[in-house]
C-alpha positions in Angstrom: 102.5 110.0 120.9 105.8 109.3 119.4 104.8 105.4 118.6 101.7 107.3 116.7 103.8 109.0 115.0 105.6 106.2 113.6 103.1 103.9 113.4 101.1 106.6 110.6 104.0 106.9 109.0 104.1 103.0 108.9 100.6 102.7 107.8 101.0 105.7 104.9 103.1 103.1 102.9 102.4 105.1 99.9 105.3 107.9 101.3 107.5 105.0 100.7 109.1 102.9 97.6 108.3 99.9 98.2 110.5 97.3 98.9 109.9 95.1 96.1 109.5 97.9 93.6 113.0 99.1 94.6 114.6 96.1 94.0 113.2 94.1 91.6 115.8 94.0 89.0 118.1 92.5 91.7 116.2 89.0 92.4 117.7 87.7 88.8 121.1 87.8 90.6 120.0 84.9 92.6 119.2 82.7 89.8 122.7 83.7 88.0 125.1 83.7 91.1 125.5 82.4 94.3 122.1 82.9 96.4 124.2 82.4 99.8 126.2 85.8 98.9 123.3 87.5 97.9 121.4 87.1 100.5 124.0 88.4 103.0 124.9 91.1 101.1 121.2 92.0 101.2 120.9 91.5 105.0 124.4 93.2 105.7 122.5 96.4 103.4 119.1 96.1 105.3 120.7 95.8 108.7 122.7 99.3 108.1 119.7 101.1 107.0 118.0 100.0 109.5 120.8 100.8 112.0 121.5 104.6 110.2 117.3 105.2 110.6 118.2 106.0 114.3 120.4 108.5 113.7 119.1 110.6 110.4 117.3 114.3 111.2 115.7 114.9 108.2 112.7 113.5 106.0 115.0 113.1 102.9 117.8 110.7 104.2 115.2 109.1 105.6 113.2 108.5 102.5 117.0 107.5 101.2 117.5 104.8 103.8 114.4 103.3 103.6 114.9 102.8 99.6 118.0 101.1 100.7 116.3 98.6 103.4 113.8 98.0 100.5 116.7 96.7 98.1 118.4 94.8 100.7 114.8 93.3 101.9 114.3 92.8 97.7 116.5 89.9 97.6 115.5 88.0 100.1 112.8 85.4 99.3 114.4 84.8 95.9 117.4 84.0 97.7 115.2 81.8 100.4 113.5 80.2 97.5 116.8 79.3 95.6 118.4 77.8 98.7 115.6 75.7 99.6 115.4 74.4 95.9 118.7 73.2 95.4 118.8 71.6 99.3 115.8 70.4 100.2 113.8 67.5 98.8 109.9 68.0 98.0 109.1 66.1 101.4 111.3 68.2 103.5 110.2 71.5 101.7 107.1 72.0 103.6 109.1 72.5 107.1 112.0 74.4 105.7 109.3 76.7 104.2 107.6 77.3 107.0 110.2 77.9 109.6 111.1 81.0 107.6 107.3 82.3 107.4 107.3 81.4 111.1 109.8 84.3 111.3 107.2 86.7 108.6 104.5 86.0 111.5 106.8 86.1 114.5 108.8 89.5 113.4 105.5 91.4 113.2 103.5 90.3 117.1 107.3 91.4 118.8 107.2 94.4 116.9 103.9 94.6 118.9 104.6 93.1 122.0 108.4 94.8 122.1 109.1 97.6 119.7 106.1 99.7 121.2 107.3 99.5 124.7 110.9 99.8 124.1 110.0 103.0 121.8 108.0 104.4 124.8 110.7 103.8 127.3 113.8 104.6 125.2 112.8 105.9 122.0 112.5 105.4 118.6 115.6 106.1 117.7 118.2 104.2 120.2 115.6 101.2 119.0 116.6 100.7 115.6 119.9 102.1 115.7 120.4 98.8 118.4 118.0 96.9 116.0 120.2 97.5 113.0 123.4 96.5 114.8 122.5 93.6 116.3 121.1 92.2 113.5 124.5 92.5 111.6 125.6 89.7 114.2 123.6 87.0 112.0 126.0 87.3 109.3 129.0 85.6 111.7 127.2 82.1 111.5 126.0 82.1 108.5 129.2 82.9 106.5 130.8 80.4 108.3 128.1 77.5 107.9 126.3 78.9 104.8 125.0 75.7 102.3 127.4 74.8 99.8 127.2 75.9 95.9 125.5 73.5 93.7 124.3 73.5 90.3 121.0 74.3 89.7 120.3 74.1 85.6 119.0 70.8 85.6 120.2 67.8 82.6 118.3 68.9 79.2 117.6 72.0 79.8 119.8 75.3 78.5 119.2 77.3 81.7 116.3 79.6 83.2 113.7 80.6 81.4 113.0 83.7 79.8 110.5 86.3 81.2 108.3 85.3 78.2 108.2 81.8 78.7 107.0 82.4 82.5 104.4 84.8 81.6 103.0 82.4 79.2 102.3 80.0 82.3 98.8 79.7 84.0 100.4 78.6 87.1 102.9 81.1 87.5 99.5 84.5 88.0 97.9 81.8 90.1 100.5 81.8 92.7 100.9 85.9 91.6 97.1 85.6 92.5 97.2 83.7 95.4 100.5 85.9 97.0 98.4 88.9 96.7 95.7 87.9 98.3 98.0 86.5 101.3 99.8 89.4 101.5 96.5 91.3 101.7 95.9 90.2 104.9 99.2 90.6 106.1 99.3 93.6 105.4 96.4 95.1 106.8 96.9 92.9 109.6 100.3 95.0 110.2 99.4 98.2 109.3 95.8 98.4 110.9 95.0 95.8 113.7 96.8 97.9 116.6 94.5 101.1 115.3 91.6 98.7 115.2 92.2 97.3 118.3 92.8 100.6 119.9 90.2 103.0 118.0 87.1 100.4 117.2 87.2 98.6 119.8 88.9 100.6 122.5 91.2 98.6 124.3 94.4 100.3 125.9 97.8 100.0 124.3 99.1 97.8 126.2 96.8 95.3 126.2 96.8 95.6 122.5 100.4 94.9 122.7 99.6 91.8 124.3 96.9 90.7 122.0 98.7 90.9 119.4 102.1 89.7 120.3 99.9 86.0 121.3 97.9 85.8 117.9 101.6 86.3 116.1 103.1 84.0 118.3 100.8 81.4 117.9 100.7 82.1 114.2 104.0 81.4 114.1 103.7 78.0 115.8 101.0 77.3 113.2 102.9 77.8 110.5 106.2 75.5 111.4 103.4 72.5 112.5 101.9 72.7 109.3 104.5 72.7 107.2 105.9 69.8 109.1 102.8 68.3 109.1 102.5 68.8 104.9 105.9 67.3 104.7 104.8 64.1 106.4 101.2 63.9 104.3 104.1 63.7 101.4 106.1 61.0 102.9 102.7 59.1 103.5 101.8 59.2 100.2 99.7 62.6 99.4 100.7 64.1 95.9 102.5 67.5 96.4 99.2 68.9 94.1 96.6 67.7 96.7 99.3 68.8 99.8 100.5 72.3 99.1 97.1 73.2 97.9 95.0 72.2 100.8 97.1 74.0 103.0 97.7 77.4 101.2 93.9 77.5 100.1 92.7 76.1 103.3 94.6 77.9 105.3 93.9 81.4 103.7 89.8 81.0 103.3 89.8 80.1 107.3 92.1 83.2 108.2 89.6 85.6 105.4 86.3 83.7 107.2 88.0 84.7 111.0 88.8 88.2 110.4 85.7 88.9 108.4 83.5 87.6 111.4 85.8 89.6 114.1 84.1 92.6 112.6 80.7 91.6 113.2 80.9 90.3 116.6 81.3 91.4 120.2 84.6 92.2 121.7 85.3 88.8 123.5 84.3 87.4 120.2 86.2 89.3 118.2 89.7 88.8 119.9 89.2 85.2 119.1 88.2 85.6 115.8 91.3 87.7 115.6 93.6 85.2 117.0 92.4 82.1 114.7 92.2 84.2 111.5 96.6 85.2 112.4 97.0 81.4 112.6 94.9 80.6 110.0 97.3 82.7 108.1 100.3 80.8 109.4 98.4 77.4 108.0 98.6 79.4 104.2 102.2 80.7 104.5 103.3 77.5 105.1 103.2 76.2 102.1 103.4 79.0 99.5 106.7 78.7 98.5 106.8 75.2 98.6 104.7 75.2 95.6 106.5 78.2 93.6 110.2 75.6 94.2 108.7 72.8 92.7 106.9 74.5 89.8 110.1 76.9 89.2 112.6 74.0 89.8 116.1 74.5 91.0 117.3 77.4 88.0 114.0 79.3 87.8 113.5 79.0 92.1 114.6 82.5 92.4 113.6 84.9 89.1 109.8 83.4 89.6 110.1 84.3 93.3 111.2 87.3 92.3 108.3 88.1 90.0 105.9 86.4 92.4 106.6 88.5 95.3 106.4 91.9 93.2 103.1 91.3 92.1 102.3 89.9 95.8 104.0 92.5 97.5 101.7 95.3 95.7 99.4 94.1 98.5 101.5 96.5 100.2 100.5 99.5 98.7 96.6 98.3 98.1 95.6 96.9 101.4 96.7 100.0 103.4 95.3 102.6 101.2 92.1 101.2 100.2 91.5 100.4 104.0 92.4 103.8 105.3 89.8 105.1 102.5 87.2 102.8 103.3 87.4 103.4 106.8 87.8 107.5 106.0 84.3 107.1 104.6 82.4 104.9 106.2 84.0 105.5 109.6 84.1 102.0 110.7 86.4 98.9 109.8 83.0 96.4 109.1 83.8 96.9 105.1 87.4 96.7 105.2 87.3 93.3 106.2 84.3 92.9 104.1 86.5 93.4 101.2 89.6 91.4 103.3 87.1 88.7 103.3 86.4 89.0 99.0 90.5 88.8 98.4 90.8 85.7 100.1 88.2 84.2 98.3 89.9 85.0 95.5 93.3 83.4 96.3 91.6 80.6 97.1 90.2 80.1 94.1 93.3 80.8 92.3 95.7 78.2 94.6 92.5 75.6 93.6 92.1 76.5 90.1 94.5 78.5 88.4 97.6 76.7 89.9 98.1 73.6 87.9 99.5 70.3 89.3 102.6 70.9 91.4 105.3 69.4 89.5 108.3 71.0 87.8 107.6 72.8 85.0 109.7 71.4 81.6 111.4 74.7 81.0 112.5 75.3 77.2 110.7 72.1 76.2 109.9 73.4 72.5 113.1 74.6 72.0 114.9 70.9 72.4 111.8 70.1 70.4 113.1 71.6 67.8 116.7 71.0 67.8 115.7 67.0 68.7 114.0 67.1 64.9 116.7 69.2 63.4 
C-alpha cells in the first residue's frame, strides 16, 4: 500500500512544480558560464533533495525539497547539450546523444524493476535517503575528468542570440513540437503503465515489475544502437537533415502506432505491443538533441535547450492529467492512447515539416549585415 501511495502522489504531478518551471531561468547559466560546473552543482542540489526526501515528516518540506530537485534537475539537458556541442563533432553526436537518453529510458524500468521491491522490503524512506547519497559519489569522477573549457561563440558572430531572435525561428517550435510530443509518451508511460498493467489488464505487481523493467531495458539498448547507428549513416554519407529526422520521426510514429494497438489487443498481444512502442521510443530519443546542437550551434546549445525542454517538459503536467480524466470518465485506458496515438502524429509531422534543414543556424546574421554596409 505504501508503493500506492507514492506512486499517486507520483502520478498527481500537478501537487508539484515542475521541474522545468522551477528552474527555467537557470539554463542561461550554461550558455554564459562553464556548463561542467553547472551541471555538478545541479546534481550535487538534486542528489541532496533527493537524499533529505527520506527523512522529512511533513507535506510542506516535502513540497520544499521537491522544488529544489526540480532546479537541480533544471539544468541538466542544457548543460548535456552544451557539452556535447563544444566536444563532439556532427558524426559522433548521434552516440553521445543517445547514451544519455539510454540513461532517461534506463532510470525509469529500475525504478520498476528495483525501487518497488526495495520500497516494499525496506521502505520508502531508507530508499532515497540511500538513493540521494549514493548518487553524490558521481561527482568524484567527474570533477576530476570533467571536459575542458572551450569557447563556444563562434568567428562572426557577437554571441548567443536573443530570446527574440529564437522565437522568430520555425525550427526552433518544431523541435518545441516534436519534444512535447516525445515527452508525451514518456510521460504517461512513467506515470500510468504500472496502473495499466496492474488495473486494465490485471497482472500482479511483480510481474509488472518485470515487464516493465525489460521494455526499459531494451529501450535503452535501442536508443545507444541507434544513435550509433545515425552516427555511421553520417560518416557514409547521409545529410544530418535526412539522418536525425528519420530517426526522431520514425522512431516516435512506431512507438505512438505500438502503444496505440496495445490497447486494442489481447493481453499477450498487448505486452508486445508494449515492449516495441518503449523501444520505439528509444529509436526517437536518440537523436533529439542531436538536431537541437546543430541548429543551436556551440553558444546557443544550451539557452535553446533550455527553452526546448520547458515547452517539452509541459508534457509533464498534460499527459498525466488529461489521462487520469479520460480514464475517470470513460473508465478504460482505450482513449488515452487514442489521444497518445494523435500527439505522436503530431511530432512527427513537426520533426518532418516544421524542422528545417539541420544545419547551424547564422545567428545575428542581419545585424553584421548592417554593420558590413555601414
Amino acid at each position: 500500500m505504501r508503493f500506492y501511495r507514492l506512486f499517486r502522489l507520483r502520478r498527481d504531478r500537478k501537487s508539484f512544480p515542475h521541474p522545468i518551471d522551477c528552474g527555467r531561468r537557470c539554463v542561461a547559466f550554461s550558455d554564459g558560464r562553464g556548463a561542467n560546473w553547472v551541471i555538478a552543482g545541479g546534481f550535487f542540489l538534486w542528489s541532496a533533495a533527493t537524499a533529505a526526501t527520506g527523512l522529512v515528516r511533513t507535506f510542506s518540506m516535502l513540497f520544499a525539497l521537491r522544488l529544489l530537485l526540480g532546479i537541480g534537475e533544471s539544468v541538466a539537458y542544457p548543460s548535456y547539450s552544451k557539452i556535447i556541442a563544444l566536444n563532439f563533432p556532427e558524426e559522433h553526436r548521434g552516440l553521445a546523444n543517445s547514451v544519455i537518453s539510454a540513461g532517461l529510458v534506463l532510470g525509469p524500468g529500475m525504478g520498476m524493476l528495483l525501487g518497488g521491491t526495495l520500497m516494499g522490503k525496506f521502505g520508502w524512506r531508507p530508499f532515497f535517503l540511500v538513493l540521494g547519497l549514493v548518487s553524490l559519489l558521481w561527482l568524484v569522477p567527474w570533477i576530476k575528468w570533467m571536459p575542458k573549457a572551450r569557447a563556444s561563440i563562434a568567428p562572426g558572430t557577437t554571441g548567443a542570440p536573443s530570446l527574440a531572435e529564437f522565437l522568430r525561428l520555425r525550427s526552433a517550435w518544431g523541435t518545441c513540437v516534436g519534444l512535447f510530443s516525445g515527452s508525451y509518451v514518456n510521460y504517461f508511460l512513467i506515470t500510468w503503465l504500472p496502473f495499466y498493467l496492474v488495473r486494465e489488464r490485471h497482472f500482479t505487481m511483480s510481474t509488472m515489475a518485470r515487464i516493465g523493467g525489460l521494455a526499459y531495458l531494451l529501450g535503452a539498448c535501442s536508443s545507444t544502437f541507434s544513435g550509433w547507428l545515425s552516427d555511421r549513416w553520417i560518416v557514409s554519407g547521409g545529410t544530418p537533415t535526412r539522418v536525425r529526422k528519420t530517426f526522431t520521426g520514425g522512431g516516435l510514429i512506431l512507438a505512438g502506432t505500438f502503444l496505440g494497438l496495445a490497447a486494442a489487443t489481447g493481453p499477450r498481444t498487448c505486452l508486445v505491443m508494449l515492449v516495441l512502442g518503449v523501444i520505439s521510443f528509444g529509436v526517437t530519443s536518440s537523436n533529439v538533441w542531436a538536431i537541437t546542437q546543430t541548429l543551436a550551434g556551440p553558444q546557443a546549445a544550451g539557452r535553446w535547450t533550455g527553452f526546448q525542454n520547458f515547452i517539452g517538459n509541459l508534457a509533464g503536467v498534460v499527459a498525466p492529467a488529461l489521462t487520469g480524466f479520460v480514464v475517470g470518465r470513460t473508465g478504460h485506458f482505450y482513449w488515452a492512447f487514442a489521444i497518445l496515438l494523435a500527439v505522436t502524429i503530431m511530432g512527427t509531422l513537426s520533426w518532418v515539416y516544421l524542422v528545417g534543414p539541420v544545419e547551424q543556424v547564422a545567428w545575428h546574421k542581419k545585424v553584421q549585415g548592417r554593420a558590413a554596409a555601414g
